[in-house]
C-alpha positions in Angstrom: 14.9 20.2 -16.1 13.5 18.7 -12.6 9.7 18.8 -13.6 10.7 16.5 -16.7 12.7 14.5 -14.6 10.9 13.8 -12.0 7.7 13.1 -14.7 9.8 11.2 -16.9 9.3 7.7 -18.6 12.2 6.2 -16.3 10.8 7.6 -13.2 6.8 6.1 -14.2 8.6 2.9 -15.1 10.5 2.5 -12.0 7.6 3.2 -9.9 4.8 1.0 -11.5 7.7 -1.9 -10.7 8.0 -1.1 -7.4 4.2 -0.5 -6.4 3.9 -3.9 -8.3 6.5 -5.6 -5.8 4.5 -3.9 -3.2 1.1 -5.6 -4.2 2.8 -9.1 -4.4 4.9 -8.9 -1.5 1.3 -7.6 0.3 -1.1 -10.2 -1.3 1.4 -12.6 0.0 1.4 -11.7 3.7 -2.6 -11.4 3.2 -2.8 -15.1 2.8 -1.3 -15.6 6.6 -5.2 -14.6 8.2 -7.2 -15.3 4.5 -10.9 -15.8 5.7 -12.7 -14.8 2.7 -9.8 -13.6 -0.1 -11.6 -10.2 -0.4 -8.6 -8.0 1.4 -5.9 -9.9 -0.4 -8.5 -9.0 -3.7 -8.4 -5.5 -2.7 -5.1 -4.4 -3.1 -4.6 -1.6 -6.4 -1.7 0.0 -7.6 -1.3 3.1 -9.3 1.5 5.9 -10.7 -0.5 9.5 -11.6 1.5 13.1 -11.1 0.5 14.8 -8.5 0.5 18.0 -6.6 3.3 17.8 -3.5 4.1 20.1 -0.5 6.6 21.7 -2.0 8.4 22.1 -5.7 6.5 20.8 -9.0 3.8 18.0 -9.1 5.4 14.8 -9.6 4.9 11.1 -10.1 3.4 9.3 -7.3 2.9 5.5 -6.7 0.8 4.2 -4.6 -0.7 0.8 -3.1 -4.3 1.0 -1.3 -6.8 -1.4 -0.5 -10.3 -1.1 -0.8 -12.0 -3.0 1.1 -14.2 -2.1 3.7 -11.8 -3.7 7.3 -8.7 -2.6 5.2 -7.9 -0.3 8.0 -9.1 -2.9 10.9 -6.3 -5.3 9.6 -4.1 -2.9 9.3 -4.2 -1.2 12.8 -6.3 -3.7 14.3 -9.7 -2.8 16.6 -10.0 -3.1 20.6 -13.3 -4.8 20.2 -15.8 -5.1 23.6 -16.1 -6.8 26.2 -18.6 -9.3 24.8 -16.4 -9.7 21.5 -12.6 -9.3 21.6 -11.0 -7.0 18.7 -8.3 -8.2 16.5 -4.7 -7.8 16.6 -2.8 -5.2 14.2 -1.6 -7.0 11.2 0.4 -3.9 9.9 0.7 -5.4 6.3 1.7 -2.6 4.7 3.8 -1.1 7.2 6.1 -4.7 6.6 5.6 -4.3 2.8 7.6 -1.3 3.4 9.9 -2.4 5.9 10.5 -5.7 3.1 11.4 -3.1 0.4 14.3 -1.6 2.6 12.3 1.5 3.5 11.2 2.9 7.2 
């Protein structure tokens, strides 16, 4: 019942579109501070069943970036005193709050 469910066609379909809204909403934000196109390159999707917390492994969709300062634009870095850091761009925390989540 659930474990099928939860695994099922409908459920991978539904995912792989919305982790694919998730990369073009986040590419599109990426272009606001675009230096080299590398982070806006970096973005990958993907829906694999995996282990949870609790009850059956299920599907899981993701977005991630790859490259190396993903988490410096993300959450920004305080820098030094002979070289200021960079302000938090929190791309992905907006991709989430653009596809009505928290």
């Amino acid at each position: 019942g659930f474990k099928e469910i939860v695994n099922g066609p409908e459920i991978g379909a539904a995912l792989e579109e919305i982790v694919g809204q998730a990369k073009t909403i986040t590419v599109g934000m990426a272009q606001e501070f675009r230096v080299t196109g590398e982070y806006a390159n970096s973005f990958e999707t993907s829906v694999n069943v995996e282990p949870v917390a609790k009850g059956p492994a299920r599907l899981v969709g993701r977005l991630t970036n790859t490259a190396p300062y993903a988490a410096a634009v993300e959450y920004g870095y305080g820098g030094s005193s002979t070289e200021p850091g960079h302000k938090p761009h929190h791309v992905l925390k907006r991709t989430l709050e653009a596809l009505g989540g928290e």
